[in-house]
C-alpha positions in Angstrom: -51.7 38.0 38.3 -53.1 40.9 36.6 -54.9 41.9 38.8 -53.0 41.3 41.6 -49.3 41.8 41.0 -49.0 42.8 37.6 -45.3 43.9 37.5 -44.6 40.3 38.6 -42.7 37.5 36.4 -44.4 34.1 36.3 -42.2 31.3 35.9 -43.2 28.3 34.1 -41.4 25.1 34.7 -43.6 22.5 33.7 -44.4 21.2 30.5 -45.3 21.9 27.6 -43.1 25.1 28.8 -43.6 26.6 24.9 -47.1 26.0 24.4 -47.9 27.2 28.0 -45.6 30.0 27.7 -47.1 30.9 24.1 -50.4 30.7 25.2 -49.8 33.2 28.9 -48.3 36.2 26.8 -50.6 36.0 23.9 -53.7 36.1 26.2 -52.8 38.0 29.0 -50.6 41.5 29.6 -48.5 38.8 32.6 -44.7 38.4 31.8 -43.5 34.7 31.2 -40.1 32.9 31.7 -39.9 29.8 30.3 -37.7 27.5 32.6 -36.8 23.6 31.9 -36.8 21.5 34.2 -34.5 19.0 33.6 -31.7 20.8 34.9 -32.9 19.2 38.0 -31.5 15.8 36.4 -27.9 16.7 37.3 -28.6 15.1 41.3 -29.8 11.7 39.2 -26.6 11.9 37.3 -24.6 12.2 40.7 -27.0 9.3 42.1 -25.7 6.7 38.7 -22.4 7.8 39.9 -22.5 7.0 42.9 -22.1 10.7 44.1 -24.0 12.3 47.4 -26.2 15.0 45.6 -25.8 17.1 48.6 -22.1 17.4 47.9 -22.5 19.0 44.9 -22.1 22.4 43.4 -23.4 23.4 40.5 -25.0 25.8 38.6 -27.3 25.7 34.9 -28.0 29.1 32.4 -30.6 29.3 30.2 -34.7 29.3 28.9 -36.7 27.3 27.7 -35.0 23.9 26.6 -31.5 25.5 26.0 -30.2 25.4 28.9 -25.9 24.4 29.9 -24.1 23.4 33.3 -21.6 25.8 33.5 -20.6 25.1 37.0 -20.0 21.4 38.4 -17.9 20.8 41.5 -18.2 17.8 44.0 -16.9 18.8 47.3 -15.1 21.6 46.1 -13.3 19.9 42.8 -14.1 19.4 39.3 -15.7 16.2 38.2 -13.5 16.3 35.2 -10.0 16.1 37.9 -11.9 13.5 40.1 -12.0 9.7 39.6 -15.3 9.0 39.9 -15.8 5.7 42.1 
């Protein structure tokens, strides 16, 4: 990436995200971003509830391992106004 594109961001999003992260701007000039992954867990947690994944909105902020849902909607309304089944 260097070499290559070296105005470019590489994101990370496996683990160790801080290690790897660490490790990328301490030996090489490339820029990092740190992403979790486990944002990702928000279409198990509409799977337990017995949700279609593909019917939900939503939306996570964040780096690293801070990271918040700030935006949930199943077709359209708020899981906290919907009785879940």
């Amino acid at each position: 990436m260097e070499r290559l594109c070296p105005d470019a961001w590489l994101i990370q999003s496996g683990n160790p995200i801080f290690e790897g992260c660490t490790a990328m701007t301490r030996q090489t000039s490339t820029r990092v971003l740190g992403l979790c992954h486990g944002h990702y867990d928000v279409h198990d947690v509409a799977r337990v509830l017995g949700l279609d994944p593909a019917k939900l909105s939503w939306r996570a902020v964040g780096f690293n391992h801070v990271i918040f849902l700030t935006h949930c909607y199943y077709e359209g309304t708020g899981l906290q106004r919907r009785r879940i089944p």
